[in-house]
N, C-alpha and C positions, 0 to 999 in steps of 0.2 A: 612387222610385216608391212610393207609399203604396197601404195596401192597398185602398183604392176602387177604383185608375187600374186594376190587376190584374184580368184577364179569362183564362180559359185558352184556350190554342191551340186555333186553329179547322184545320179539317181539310184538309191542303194536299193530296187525291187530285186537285185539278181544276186543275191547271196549264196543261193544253190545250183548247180552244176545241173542245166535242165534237160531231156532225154534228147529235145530237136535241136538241141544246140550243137552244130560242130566242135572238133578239139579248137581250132583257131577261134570260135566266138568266143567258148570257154574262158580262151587265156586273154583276150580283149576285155575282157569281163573284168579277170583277177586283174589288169595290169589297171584298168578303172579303179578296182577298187582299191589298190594300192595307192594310187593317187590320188583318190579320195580319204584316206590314212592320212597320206603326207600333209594333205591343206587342212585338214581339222587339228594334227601335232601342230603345226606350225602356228597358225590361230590359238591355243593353248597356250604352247610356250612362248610369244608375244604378248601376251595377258587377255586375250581372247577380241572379240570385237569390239574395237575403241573407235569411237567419230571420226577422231582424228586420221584414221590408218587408211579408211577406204572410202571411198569417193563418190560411192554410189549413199553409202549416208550420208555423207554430206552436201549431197543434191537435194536428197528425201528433207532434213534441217531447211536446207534455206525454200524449200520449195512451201515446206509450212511457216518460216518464219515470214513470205511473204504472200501470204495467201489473200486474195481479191477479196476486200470489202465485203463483201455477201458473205462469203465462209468466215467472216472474224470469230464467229460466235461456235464454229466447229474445231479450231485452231489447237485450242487445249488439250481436247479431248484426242485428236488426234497425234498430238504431240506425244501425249499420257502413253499412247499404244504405240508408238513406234519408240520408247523407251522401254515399257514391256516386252517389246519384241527383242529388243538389244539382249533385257537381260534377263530372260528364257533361253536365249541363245549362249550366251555365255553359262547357265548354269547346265546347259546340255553339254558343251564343252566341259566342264567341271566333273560330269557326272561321267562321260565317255574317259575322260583321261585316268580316273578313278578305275575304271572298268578295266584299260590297259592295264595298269598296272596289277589289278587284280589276278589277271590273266597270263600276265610275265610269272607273277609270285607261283600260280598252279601250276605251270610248265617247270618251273623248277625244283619245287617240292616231285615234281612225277620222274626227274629226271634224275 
């Protein structure tokens, strides 16, 4: 995934079809959340968040690796967490892609 394709996650609070929503918000919704389907597969099958791939990490890298003098002694630690965060994210990618598949298998067994 190249850092063009890269969009960040849109906001999944509307999973349900809610009473004041018109039929058109409705399907603005599903065509959201479809889109947001598309960029978590695709971050999956590229092998999930890599430094390399997206740009805004690798702002976030060099933005700690050159951090003023005063914060040298914050560096690490901060460093430590924004590697955490990477790979939290990637085992929620792991854990969602798991889920699909899960999901594919029940619809077929029902079918």
């Amino acid at each position: 995934m190249s850092c063009e394709d890269y969009v960040p996650e849109i906001d999944n609070d509307f999973d349900e079809y809610e009473s004041n929503d018109t039929f058109e918000e409705h399907i603005d919704k599903q065509k959201a959340l479809e889109f947001q389907e598309n960029i978590l597969k695709k971050l999956y099958d590229d092998g999930g968040l890599r430094c390399e791939n997206i740009i805004e990490i690798q702002y976030l890298m060099e933005l700690i690796k050159y951090v003023p003098e005063k914060f040298k002694d914050k560096q690490e630690p901060i460093a430590k967490c924004l590697e955490l965060i990477i790979n939290m994210a990637n085992q929620f990618l792991d854990i969602y892609n798991k889920q699909v598949i899960q999901n594919k298998d029940k619809d077929k067994e029902a079918n």
